[in-house]
N, CA, C and O of each residue as an XYZ file, in Angstrom:
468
protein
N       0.843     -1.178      0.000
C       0.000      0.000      0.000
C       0.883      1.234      0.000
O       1.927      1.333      0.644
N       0.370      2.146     -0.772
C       1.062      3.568     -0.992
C       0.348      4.413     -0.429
O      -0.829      4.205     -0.135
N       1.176      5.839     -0.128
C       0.448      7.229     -0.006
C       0.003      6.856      1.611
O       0.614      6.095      2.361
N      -1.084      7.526      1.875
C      -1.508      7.704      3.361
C      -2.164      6.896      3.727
O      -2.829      7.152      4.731
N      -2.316      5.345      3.006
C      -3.539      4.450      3.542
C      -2.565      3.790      4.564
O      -1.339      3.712      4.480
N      -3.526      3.257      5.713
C      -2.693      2.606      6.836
C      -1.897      1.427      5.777
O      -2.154      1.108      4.616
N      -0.705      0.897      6.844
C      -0.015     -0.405      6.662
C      -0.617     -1.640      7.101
O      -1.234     -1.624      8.166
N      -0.580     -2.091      6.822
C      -1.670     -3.726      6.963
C      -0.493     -5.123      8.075
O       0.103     -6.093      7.606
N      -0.520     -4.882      8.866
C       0.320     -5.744      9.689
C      -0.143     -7.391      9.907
O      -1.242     -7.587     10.427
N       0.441     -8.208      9.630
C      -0.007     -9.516     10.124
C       0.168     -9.436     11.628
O       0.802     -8.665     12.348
N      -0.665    -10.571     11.883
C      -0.456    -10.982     13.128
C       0.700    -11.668     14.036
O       0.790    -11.971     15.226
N       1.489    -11.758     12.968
C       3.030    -12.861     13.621
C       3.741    -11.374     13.174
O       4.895    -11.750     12.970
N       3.733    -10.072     12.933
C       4.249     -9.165     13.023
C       4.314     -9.046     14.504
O       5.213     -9.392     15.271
N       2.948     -8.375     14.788
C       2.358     -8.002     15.471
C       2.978     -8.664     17.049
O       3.363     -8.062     18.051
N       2.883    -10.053     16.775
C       3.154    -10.796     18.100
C       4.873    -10.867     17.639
O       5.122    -12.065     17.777
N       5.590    -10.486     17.375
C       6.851    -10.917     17.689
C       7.790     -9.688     18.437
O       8.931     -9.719     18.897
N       6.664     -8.478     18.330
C       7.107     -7.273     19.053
C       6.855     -7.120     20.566
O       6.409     -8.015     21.283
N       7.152     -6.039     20.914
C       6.701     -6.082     22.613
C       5.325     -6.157     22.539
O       4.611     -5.856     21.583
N       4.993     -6.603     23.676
C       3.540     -6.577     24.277
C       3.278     -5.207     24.720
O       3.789     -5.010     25.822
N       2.517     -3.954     24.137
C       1.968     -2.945     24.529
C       0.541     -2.742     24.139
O      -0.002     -3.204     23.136
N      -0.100     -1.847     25.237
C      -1.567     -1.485     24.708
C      -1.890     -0.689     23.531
O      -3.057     -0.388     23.278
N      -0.646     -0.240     22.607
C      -1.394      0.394     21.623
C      -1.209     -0.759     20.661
O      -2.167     -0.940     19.909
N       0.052     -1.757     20.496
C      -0.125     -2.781     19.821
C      -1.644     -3.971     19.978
O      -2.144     -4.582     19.034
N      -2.068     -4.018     21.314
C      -3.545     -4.580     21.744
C      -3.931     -3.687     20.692
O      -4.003     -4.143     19.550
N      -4.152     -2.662     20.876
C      -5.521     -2.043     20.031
C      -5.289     -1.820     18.595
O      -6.168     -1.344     17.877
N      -4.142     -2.148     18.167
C      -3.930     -1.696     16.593
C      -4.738     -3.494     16.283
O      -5.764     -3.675     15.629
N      -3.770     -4.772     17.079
C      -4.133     -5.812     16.661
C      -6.450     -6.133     16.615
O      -7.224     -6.783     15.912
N      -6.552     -5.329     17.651
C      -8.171     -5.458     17.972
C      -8.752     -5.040     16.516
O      -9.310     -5.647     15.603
N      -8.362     -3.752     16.742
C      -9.084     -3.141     15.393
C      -9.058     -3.695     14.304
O     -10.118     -3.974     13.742
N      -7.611     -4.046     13.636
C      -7.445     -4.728     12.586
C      -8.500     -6.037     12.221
O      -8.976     -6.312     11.120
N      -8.709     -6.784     13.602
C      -9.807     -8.361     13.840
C     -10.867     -7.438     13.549
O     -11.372     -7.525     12.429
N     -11.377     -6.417     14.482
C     -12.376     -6.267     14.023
C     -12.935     -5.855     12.800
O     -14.105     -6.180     12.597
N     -12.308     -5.173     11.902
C     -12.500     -4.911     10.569
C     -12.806     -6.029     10.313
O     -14.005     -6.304     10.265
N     -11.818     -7.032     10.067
C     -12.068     -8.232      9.471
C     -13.080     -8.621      9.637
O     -13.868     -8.715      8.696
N     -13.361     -8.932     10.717
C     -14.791     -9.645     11.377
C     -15.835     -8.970     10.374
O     -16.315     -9.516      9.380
N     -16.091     -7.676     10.830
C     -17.241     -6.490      9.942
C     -17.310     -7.145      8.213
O     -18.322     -7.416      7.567
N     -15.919     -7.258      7.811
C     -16.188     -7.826      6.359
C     -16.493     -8.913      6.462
O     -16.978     -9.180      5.363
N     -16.546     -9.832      7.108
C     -17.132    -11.230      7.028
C     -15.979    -12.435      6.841
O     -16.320    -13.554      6.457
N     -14.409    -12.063      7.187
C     -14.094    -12.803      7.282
C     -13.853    -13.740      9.067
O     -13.279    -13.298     10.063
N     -14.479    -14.974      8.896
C     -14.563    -15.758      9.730
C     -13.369    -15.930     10.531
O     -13.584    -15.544     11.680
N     -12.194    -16.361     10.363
C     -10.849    -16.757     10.634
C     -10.204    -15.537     11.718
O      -9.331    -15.943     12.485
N     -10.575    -14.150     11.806
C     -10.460    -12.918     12.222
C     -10.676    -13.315     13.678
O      -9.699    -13.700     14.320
N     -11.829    -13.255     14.226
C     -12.401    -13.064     15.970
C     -13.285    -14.825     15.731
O     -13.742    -15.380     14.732
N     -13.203    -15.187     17.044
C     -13.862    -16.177     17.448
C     -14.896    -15.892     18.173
O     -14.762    -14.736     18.576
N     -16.093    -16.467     18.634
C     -16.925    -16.266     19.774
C     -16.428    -17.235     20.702
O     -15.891    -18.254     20.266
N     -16.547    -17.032     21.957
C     -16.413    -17.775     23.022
C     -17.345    -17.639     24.235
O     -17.863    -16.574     24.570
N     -17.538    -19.009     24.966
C     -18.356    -18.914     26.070
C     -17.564    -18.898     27.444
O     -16.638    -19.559     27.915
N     -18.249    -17.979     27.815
C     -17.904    -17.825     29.154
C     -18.670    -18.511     29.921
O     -19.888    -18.368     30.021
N     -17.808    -19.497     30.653
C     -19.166    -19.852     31.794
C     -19.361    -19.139     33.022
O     -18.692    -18.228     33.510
N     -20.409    -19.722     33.441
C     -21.157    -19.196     34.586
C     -20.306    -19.767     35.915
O     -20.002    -20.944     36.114
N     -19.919    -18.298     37.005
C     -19.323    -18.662     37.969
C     -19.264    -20.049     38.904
O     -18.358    -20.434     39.643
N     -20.580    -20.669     38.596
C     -20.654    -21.697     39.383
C     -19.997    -23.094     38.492
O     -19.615    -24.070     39.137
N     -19.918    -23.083     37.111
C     -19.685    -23.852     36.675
C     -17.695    -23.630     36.190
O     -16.982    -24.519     35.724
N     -17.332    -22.383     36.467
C     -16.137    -22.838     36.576
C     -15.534    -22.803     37.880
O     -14.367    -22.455     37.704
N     -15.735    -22.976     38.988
C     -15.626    -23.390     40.470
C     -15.394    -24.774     40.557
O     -14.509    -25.418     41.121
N     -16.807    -25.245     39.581
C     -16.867    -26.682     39.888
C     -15.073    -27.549     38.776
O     -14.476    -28.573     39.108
N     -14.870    -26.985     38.018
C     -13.946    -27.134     37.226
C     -12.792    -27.026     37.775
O     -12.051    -27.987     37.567
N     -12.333    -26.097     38.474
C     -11.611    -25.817     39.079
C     -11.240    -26.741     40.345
O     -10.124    -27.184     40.616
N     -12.415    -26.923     41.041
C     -12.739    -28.221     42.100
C     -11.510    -29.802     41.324
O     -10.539    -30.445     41.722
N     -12.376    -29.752     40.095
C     -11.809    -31.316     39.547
C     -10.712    -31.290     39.246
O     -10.116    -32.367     39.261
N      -9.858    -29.869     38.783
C      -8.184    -29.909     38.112
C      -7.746    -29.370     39.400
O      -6.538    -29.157     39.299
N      -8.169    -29.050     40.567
C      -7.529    -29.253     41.995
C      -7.206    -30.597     42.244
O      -6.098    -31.124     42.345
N      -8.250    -31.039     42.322
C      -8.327    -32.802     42.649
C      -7.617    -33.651     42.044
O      -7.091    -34.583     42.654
N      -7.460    -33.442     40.521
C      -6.326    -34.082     40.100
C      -5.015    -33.578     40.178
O      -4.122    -34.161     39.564
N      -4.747    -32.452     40.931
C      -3.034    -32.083     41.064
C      -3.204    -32.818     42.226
O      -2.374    -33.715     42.374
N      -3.980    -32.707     43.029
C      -3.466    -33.455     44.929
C      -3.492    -34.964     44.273
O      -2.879    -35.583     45.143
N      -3.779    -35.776     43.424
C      -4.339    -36.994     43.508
C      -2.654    -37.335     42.888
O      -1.991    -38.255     43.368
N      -2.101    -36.395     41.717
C      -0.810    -36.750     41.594
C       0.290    -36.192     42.132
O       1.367    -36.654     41.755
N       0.295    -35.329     42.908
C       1.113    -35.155     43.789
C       1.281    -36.229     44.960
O       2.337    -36.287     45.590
N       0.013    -37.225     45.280
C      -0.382    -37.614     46.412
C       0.635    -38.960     45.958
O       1.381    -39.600     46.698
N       0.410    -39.132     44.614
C       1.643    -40.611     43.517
C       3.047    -39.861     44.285
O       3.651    -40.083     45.334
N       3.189    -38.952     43.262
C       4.645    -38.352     43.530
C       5.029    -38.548     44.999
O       6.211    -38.886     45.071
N       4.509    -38.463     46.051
C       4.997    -38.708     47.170
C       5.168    -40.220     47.349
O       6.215    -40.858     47.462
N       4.350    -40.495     47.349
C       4.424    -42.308     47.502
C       5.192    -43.178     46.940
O       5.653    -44.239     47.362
N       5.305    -42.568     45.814
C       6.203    -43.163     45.248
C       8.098    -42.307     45.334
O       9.051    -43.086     45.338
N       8.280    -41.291     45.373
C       9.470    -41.214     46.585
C       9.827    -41.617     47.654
O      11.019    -41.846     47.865
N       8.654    -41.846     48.807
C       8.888    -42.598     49.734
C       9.016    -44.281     49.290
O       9.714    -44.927     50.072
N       8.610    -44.815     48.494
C       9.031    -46.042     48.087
C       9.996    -46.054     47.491
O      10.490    -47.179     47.576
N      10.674    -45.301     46.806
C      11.982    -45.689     46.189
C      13.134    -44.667     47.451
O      14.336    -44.521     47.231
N      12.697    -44.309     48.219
C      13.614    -44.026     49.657
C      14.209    -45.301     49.535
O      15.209    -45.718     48.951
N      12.795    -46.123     50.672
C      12.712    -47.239     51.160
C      13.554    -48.302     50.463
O      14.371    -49.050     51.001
N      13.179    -48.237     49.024
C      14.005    -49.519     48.198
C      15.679    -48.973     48.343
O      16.565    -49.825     48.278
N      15.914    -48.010     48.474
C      16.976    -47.487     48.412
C      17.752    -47.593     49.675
O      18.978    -47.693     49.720
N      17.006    -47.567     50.628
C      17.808    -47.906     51.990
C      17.616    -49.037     52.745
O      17.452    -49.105     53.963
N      17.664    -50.277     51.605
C      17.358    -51.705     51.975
C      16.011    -52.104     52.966
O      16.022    -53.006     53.804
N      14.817    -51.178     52.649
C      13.912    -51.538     53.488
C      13.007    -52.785     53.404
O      12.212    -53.061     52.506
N      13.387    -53.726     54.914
C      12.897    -55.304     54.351
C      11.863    -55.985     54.053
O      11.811    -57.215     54.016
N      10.680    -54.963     53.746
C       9.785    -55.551     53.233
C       9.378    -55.489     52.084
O      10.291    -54.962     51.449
N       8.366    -55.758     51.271
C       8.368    -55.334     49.517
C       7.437    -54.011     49.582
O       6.401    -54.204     50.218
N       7.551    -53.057     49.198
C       7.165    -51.694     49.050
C       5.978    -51.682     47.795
O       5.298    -50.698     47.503
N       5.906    -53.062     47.117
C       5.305    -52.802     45.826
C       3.757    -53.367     45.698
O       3.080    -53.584     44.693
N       3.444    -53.531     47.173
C       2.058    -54.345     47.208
C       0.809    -53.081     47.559
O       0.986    -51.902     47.866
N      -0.232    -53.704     47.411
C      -1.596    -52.822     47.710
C      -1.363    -52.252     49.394
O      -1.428    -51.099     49.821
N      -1.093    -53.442     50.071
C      -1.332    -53.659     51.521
C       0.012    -52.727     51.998
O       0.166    -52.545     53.206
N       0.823    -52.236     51.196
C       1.931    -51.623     51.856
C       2.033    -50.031     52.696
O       2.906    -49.887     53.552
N       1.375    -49.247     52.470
C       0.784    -48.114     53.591
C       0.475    -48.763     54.854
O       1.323    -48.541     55.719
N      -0.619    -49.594     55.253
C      -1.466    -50.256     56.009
C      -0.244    -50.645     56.934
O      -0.240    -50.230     58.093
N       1.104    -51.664     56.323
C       2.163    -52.189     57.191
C       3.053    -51.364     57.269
O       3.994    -51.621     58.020
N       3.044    -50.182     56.561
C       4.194    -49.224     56.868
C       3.603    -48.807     58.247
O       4.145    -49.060     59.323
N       2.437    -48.143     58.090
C       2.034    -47.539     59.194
C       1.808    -48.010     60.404
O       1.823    -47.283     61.398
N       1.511    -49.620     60.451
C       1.484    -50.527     62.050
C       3.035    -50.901     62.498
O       3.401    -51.346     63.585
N       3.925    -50.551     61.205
C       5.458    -50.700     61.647
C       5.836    -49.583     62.611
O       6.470    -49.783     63.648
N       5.279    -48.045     62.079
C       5.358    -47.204     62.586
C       4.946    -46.872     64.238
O       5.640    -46.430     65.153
N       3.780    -47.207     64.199
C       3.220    -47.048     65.119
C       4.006    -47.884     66.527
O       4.328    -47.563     67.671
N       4.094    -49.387     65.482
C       4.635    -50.225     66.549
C       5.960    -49.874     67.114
O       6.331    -50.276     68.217
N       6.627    -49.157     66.378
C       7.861    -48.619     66.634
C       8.214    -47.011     67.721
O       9.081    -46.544     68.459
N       7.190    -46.766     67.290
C       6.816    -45.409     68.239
C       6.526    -45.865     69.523
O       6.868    -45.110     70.434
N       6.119    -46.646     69.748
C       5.495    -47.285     71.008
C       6.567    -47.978     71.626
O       6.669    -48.354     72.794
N       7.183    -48.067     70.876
C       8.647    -49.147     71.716
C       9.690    -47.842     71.916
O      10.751    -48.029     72.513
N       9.445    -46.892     71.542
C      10.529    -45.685     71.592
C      11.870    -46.016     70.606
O      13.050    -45.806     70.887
N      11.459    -46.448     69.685
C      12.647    -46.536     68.383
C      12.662    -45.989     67.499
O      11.965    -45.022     67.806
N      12.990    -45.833     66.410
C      12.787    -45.361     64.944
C      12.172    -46.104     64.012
O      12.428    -47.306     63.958
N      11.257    -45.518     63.121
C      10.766    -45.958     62.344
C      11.287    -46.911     61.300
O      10.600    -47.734     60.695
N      12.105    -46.781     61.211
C      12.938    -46.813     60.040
C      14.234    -48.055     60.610
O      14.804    -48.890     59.908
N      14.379    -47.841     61.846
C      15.646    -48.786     62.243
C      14.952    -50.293     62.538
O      13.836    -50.539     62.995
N      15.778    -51.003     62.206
C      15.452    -52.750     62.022
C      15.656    -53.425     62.969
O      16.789    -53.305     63.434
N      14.945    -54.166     63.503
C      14.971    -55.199     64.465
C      14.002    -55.812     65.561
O      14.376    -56.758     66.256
């Protein structure tokens, strides 16, 4: 384009420069033109949901970070254990259940958890 008509910027222009608000609004305007002429590819619609329904969302991708964080631990403490010759097998269902009556039983005798005999 010549003479005084604006310059026509792509969008991978656009984004490879700093992030400023007059670049926001040159990039807005530009979509919105587009949009106005009818090209599709320009602006998307999107739904926003309703506060209660992204709470509940939020609820479930909570639940799954604690549920694998909750692995990640367990499974460090089992490869501790394998690591510091601990004599029982670490790799069964039932193994929390006997860690923890080892524990207990060991607390009660005034020993360490962890020490053998």
């Amino acid at each position: 384009m010549a003479g005084s008509q604006g310059k026509a910027v792509s969008g991978r222009a656009l984004e490879a420069r700093a992030k400023t608000d007059r670049l926001d609004v040159i990039k807005l305007v530009i979509n919105l033109w587009a949009g106005l002429r009818g090209e599709r590819d320009s602006m998307r619609v999107i739904r926003v949901l309703p506060l209660q329904h992204q709470a509940s969302r939020h609820l479930i991708r909570d639940r799954g970070q604690l549920q694998r964080e909750v692995l990640q631990h367990r499974d460090r403490i089992r490869k501790l254990l394998v690591a510091t010759r601990w004599p029982e097998s670490v790799h069964s269902r039932k193994f929390a259940s006997r860690l923890a009556a080892r524990c207990k039983r060991n607390s009660t005798n005034g020993s360490h958890a962890g020490a053998s005999g």
